[in-house]
C-alpha positions as a Markdown table, in Angstrom:
| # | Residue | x | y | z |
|---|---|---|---|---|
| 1 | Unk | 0.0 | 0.0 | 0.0 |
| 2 | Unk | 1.7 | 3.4 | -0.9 |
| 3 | Unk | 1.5 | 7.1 | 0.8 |
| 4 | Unk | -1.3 | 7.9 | -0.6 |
| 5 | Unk | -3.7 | 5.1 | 0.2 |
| 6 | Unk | -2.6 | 5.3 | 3.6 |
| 7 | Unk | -3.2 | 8.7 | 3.7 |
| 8 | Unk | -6.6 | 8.4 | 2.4 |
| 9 | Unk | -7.5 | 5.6 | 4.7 |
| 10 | Unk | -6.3 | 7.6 | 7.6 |
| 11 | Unk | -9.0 | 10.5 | 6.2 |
| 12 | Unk | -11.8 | 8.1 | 6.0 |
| 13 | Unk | -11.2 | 6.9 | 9.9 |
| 14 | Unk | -11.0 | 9.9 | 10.8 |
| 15 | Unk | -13.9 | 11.4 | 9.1 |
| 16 | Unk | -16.0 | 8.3 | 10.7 |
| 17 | Unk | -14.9 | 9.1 | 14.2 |
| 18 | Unk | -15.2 | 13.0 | 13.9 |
| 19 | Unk | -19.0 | 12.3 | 12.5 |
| 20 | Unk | -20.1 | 9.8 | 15.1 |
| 21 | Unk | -19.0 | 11.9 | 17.5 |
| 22 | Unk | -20.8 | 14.7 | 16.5 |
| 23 | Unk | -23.9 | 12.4 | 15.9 |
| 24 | Unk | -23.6 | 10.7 | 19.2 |
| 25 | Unk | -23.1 | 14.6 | 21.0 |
| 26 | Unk | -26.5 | 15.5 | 19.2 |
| 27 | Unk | -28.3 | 12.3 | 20.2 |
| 28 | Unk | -26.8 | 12.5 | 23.7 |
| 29 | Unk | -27.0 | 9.1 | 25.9 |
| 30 | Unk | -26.7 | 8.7 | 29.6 |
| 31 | Unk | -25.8 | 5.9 | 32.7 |
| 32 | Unk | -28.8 | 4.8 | 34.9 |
| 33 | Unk | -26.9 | 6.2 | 37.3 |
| 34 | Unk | -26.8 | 9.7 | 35.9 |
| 35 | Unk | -30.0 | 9.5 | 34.9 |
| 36 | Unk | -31.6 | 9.2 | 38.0 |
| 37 | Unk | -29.4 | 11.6 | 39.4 |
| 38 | Unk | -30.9 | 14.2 | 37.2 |
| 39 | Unk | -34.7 | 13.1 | 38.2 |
| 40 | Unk | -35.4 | 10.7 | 34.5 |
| 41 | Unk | -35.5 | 7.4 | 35.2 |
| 42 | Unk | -36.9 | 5.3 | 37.7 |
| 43 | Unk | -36.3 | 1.3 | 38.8 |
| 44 | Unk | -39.0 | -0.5 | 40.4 |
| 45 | Unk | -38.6 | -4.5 | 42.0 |
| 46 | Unk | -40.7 | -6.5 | 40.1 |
| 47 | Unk | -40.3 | -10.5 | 41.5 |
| 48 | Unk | -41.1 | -12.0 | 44.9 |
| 49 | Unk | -38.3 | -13.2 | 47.3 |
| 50 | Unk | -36.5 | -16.2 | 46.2 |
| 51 | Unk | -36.5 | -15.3 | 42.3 |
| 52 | Unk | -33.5 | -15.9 | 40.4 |
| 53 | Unk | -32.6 | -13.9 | 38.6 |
| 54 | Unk | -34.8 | -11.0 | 40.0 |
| 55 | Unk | -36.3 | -8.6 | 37.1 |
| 56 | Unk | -37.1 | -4.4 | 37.7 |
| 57 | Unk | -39.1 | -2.2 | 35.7 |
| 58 | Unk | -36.7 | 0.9 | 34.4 |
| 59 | Unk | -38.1 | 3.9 | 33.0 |
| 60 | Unk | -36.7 | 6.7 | 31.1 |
| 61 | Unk | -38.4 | 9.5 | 31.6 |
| 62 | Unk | -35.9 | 12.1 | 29.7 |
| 63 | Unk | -34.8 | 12.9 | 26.4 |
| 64 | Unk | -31.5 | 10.8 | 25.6 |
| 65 | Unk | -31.0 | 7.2 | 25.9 |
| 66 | Unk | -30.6 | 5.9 | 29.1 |
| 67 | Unk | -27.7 | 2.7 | 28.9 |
| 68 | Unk | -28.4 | 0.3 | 31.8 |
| 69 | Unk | -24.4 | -1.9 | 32.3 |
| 70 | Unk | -24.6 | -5.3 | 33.8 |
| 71 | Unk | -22.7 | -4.9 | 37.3 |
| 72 | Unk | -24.6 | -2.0 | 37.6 |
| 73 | Unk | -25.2 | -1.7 | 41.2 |
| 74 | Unk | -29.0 | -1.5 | 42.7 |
| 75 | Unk | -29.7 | -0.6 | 46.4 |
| 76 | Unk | -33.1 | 0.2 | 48.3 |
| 77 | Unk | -33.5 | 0.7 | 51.9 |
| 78 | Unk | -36.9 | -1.0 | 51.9 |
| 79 | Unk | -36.1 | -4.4 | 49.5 |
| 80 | Unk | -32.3 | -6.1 | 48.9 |
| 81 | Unk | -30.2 | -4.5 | 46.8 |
| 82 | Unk | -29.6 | -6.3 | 43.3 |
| 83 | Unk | -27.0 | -6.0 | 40.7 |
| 84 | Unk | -27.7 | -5.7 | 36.8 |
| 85 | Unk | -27.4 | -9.0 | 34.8 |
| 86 | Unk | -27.4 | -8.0 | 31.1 |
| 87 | Unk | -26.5 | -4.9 | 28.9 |
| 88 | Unk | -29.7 | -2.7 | 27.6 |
| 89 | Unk | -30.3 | 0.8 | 26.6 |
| 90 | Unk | -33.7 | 2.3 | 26.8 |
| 91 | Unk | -34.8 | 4.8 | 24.6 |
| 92 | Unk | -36.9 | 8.0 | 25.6 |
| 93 | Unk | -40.5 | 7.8 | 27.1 |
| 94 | Unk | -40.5 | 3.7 | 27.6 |
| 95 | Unk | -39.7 | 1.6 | 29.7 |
| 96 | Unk | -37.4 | -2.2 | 30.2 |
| 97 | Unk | -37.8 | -5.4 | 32.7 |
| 98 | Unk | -34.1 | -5.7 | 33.5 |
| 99 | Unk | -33.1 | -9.0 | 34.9 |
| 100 | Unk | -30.7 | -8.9 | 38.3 |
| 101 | Unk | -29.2 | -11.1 | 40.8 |
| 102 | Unk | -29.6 | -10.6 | 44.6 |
| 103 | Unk | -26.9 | -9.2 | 46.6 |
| 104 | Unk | -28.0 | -9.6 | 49.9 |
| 105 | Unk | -28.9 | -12.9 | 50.9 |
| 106 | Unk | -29.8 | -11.9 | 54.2 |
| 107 | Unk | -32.8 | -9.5 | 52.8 |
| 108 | Unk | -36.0 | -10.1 | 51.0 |
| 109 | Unk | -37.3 | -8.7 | 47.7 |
| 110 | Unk | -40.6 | -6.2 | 48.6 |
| 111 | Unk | -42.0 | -5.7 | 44.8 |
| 112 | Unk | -42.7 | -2.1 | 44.4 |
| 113 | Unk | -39.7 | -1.4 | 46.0 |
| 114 | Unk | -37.9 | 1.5 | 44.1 |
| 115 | Unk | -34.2 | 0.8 | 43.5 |
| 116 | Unk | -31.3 | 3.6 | 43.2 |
| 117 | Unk | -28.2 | 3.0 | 41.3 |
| 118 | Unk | -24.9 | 3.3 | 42.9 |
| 119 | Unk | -21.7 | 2.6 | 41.7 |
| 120 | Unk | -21.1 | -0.6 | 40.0 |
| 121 | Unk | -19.8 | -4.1 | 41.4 |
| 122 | Unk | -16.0 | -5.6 | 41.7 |
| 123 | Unk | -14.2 | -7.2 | 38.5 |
| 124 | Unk | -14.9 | -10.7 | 39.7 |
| 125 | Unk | -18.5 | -10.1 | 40.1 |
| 126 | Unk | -19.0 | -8.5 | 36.5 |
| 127 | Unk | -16.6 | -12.0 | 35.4 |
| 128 | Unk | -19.4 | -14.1 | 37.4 |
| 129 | Unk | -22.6 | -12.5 | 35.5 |
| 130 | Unk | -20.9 | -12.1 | 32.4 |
| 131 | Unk | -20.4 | -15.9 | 32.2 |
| 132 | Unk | -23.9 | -16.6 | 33.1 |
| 133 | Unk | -27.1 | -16.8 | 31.1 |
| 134 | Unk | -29.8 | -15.2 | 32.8 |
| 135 | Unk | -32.6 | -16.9 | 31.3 |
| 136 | Unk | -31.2 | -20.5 | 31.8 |
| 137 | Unk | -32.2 | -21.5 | 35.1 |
| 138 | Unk | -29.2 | -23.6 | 36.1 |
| 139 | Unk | -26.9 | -21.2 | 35.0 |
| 140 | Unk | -28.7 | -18.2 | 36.7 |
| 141 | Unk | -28.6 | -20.0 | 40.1 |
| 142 | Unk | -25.0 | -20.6 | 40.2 |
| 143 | Unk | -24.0 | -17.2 | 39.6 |
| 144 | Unk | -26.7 | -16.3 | 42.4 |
| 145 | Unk | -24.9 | -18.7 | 44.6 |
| 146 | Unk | -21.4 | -17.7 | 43.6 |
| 147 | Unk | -22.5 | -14.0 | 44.1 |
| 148 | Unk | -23.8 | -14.6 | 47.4 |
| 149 | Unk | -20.8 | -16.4 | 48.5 |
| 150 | Unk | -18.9 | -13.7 | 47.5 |
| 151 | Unk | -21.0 | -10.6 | 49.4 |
| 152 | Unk | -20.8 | -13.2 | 52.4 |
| 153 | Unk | -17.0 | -14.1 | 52.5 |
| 154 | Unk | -18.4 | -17.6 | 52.1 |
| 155 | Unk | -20.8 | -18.1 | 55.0 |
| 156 | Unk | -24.1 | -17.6 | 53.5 |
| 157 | Unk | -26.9 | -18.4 | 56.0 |
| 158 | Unk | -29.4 | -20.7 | 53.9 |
| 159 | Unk | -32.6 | -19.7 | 57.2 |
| 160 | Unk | -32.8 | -16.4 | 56.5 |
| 161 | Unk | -33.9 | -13.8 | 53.8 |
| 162 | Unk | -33.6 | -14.1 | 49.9 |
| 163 | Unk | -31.7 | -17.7 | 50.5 |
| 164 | Unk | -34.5 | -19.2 | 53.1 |
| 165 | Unk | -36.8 | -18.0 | 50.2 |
| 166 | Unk | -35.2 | -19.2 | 47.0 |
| 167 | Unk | -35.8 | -22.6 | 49.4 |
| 168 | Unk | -39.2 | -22.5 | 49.3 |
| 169 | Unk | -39.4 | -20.9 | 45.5 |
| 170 | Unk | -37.4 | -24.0 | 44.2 |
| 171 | Unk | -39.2 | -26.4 | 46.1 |
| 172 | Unk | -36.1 | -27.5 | 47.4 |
| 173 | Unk | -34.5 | -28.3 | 50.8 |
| 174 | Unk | -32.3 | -26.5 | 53.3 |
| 175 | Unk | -30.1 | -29.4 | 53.0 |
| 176 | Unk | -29.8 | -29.3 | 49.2 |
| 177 | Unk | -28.9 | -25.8 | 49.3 |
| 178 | Unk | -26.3 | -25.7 | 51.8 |
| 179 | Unk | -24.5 | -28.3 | 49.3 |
| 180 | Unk | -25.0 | -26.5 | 46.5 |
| 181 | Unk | -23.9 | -23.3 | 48.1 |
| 182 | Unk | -20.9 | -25.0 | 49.2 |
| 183 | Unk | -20.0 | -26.1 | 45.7 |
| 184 | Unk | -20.5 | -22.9 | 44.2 |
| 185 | Unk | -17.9 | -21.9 | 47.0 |
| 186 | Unk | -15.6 | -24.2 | 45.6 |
| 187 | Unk | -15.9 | -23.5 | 42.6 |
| 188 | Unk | -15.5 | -20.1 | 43.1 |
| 189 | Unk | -12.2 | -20.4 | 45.0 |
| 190 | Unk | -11.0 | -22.2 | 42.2 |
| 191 | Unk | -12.3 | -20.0 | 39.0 |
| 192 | Unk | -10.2 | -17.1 | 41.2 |
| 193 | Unk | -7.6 | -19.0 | 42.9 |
| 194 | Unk | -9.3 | -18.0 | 46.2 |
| 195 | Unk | -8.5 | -19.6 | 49.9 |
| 196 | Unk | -10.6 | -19.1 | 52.5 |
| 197 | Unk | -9.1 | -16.2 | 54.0 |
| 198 | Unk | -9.0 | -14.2 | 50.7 |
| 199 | Unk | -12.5 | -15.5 | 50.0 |
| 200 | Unk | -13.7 | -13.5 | 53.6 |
| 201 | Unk | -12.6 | -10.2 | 52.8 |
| 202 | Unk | -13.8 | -10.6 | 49.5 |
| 203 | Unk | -17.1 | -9.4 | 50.8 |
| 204 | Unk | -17.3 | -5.7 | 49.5 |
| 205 | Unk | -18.9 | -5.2 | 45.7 |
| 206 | Unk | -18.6 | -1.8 | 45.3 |
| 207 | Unk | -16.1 | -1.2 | 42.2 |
| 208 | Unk | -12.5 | 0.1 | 43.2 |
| 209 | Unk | -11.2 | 0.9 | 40.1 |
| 210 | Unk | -9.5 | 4.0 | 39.4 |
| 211 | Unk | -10.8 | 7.0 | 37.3 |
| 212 | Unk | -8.6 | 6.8 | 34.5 |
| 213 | Unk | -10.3 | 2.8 | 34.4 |
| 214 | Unk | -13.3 | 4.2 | 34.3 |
| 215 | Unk | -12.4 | 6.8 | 31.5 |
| 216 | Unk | -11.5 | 3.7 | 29.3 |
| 217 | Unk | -14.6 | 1.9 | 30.0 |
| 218 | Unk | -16.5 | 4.8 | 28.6 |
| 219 | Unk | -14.4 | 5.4 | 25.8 |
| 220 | Unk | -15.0 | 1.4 | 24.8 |
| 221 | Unk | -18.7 | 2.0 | 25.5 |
| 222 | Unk | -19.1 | 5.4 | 23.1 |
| 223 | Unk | -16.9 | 3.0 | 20.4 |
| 224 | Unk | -19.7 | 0.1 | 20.5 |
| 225 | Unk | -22.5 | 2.4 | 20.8 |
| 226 | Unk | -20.6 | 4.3 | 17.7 |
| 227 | Unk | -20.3 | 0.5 | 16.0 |
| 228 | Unk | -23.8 | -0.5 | 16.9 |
| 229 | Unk | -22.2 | -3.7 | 18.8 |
């Protein structure tokens, strides 16, 4: 390839990228987060205790798309708090159901509930949904478990809350879920090398990473938007 044609393909990109740029400035898109910070969306529980995954009801209210990222993080003082399971942007004046898994096993899911977003969960959390599929049962439930092990440092407490009630949802047993709970330990430690002491102070999910991180993130999410991926 000569000067010229590299020159011209370097033209080209850079037309693309100055274009979507401007078309994605005009057409303006915002984070759940942000959006509800500025009063134009809203997220509402949808599923009884002991549903896995849990679904909510987001609305967007404003003017710009609203794009809702798995890990993002859900908390309500009067339900558990949940985190996102799948990618999906919501375009002005309608409304989603979102799927989520529990992040409080301890809690119960009140539908109606209205959930705020905060911050988004840890790397190994984001690793656990995005290798599960949320619509297949068996693979929804271990990433529930694994989750919950992880928010618990590995001592999950199968009598109370969103656990005691996925026991009665399933038509299961305390007994069976203890075991499974103790496999998806296991397997846990081993998909992230974790021993038992790491596994314990494992328990925050709120995302540490720095801001330049984050900068990145939404650079990569303007590009796929830009893509259509």
């Amino acid at each position: 390839m000569n000067i010229r044609a590299i020159i011209l393909v370097l033209l080209v990109v850079v037309f693309a990228v100055s274009m979507g740029a401007i078309n994605f400035a005009s057409l303006g898109s915002a984070d759940l987060e942000q959006a509800q910070a500025e009063g134009n969306a809203g997220v509402i529980q949808n599923t009884e205790a002991g549903t896995v995954p849990h679904t909510v009801t987001i609305t967007n209210n404003g003017t710009q798309n609203v794009k809702v990222n798995q890990g993002q993080l859900l908390e309500s003082p009067d339900s558990q708090d949940l985190v996102v399971a799948e990618n999906v942007t919501i375009t002005p004046g309608t409304n989603s159901t979102v799927k989520a898994y529990c992040t409080e096993p301890s809690q119960k899911a009140a539908p109606g509930s209205s959930l705020i977003a905060n911050q988004t969960a840890n790397t190994l959390v984001l690793t656990i949904i995005q290798a599960s599929a949320p619509s297949d049962a068996a693979s929804a439930r271990q990433a529930q478990l694994k989750i919950w092990n992880l928010k618990t440092g590995g001592e999950v407490d199968p009598y109370t809350g969103e656990a005691a009630a996925l026991v009665q949802t399933s038509k299961s047993s305390y007994y069976q879920l203890q075991q499974d709970l103790s496999t998806a330990r296991d397997n846990l430690s081993s998909q992230f090398n974790l021993n038992n002491e790491t596994l314990k102070n494992m328990q925050n999910l709120v995302d540490t990473r720095d801001g330049f991180t984050r900068w990145l993130e939404s650079v990569e999410n303007w590009l796929n938007q830009l893509i259509g991926a």
